[in-house]
Structures are given as C-alpha cells and as structure tokens.
C-alpha positions as CSV (number, residue, x, y, z in Angstrom):
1,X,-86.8,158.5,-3.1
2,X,-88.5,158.5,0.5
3,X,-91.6,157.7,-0.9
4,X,-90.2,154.8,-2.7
5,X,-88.4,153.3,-0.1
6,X,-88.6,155.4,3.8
7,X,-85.0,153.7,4.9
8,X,-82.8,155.3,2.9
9,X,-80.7,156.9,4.9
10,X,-78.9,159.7,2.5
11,X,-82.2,159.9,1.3
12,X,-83.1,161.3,4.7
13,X,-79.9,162.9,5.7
14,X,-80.3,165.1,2.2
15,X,-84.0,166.0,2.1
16,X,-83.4,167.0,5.8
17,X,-80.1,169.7,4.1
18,X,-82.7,171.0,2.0
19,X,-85.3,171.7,4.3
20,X,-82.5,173.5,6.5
21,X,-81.6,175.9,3.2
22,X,-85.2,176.0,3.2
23,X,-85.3,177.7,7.1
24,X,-87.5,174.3,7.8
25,X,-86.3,173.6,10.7
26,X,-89.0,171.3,12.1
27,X,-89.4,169.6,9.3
28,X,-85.4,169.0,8.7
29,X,-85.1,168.2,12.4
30,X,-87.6,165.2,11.9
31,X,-85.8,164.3,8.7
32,X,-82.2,163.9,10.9
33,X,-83.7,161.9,13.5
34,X,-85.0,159.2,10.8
35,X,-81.6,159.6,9.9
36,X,-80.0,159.0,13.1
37,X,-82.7,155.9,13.7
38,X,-81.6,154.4,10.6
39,X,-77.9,154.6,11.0
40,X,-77.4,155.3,14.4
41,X,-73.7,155.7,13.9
42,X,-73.6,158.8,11.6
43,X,-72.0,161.6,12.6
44,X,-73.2,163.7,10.1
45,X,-77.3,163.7,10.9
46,X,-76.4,163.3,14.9
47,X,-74.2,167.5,14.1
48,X,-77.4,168.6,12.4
49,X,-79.5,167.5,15.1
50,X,-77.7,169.5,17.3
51,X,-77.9,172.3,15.4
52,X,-81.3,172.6,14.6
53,X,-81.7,172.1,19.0
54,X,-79.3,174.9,19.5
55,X,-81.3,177.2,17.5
56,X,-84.4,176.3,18.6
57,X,-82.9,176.8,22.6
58,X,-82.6,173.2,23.4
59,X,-79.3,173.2,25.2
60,X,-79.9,170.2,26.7
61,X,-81.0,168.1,23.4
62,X,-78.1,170.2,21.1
63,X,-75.4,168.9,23.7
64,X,-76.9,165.0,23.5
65,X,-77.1,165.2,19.8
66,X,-73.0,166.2,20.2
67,X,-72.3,164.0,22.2
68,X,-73.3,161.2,19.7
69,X,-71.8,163.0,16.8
70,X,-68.6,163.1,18.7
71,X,-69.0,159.4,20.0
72,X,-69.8,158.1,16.0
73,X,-66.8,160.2,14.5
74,X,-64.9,158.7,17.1
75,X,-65.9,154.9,16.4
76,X,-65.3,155.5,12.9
77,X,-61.8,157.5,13.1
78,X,-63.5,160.1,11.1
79,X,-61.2,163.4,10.3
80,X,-64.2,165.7,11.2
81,X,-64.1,164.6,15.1
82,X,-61.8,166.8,16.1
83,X,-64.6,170.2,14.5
84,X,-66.9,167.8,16.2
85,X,-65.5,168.2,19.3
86,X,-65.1,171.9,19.4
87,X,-69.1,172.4,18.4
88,X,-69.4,170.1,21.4
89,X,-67.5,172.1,23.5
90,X,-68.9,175.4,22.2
91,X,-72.6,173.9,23.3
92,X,-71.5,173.2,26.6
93,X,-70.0,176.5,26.9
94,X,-73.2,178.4,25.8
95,X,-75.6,175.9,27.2
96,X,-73.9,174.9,30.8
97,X,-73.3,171.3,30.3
C-alpha cells in the first residue's frame, strides 16, 4: 500500500505496528513520524513515537512525542487521553521533565 500511494496514513501507522512486533525499532520509528507528518493530529502514531524514544533513552524526544499525543487526544476528546496522560507523566517521572 506505501508503495502505491506513500500518504496513507494507516498505511504508515500499521507497517510501523509491525515493524515494532518485529523489535524494528528504527525502522517503526521512521514509519510513526511519516505518520505524525501526515496527520499531525493523531494520537495514536505521536504514543508510539514516544515509546520507541523511551526505549531507545531519549527522554527528551519520548516526553515531546507525549506531549503531542496528549495535546491531539485532547483536541479530539478522545477516551484514551486520560492513559495518555499517565504515560506522559510516567516519562517525566523517569526522564526529569
């Protein structure tokens, strides 16, 4: 589907799922920022982003990726903000931010 057309966004969003089952880490994280590029208001690729900096020791990056998670779950009254909000705050805890 990428190939076919690069600005699909759950195109992206899945391929980058599978490459995280797949312990691909660099290769999902690149995935979830096409993501976040193309939709810049979901939630969903923003978390993963995060978690993909948190393991890699970016505290910095994992708590900016939250934050935007947080801030598009918000816009969109999404149910997830509040389990959003607590990965946030368990970043900050970890991390210092």
């Amino acid at each position: 589907a990428i190939a076919r057309d690069p600005e699909l966004f759950d195109a992206r969003l899945n391929y980058g799922k599978v490459l995280t089952l797949q312990n691909r880490l660099p290769a999902a994280l690149e995935q979830f920022e096409v993501a976040t590029r193309l939709a810049p208001d979901a939630f969903q690729a923003w978390n993963n982003c995060a978690a993909i900096h948190d393991a890699f020791g970016r505290g910095r990056e994992a708590i900016a990726a939250a934050e935007r998670a947080v801030a598009a779950a918000a816009a969109r009254q999404a149910p997830e903000v509040a389990v959003l909000r607590e990965r946030l705050a368990g970043y900050r805890r970890k991390w210092g931010g």
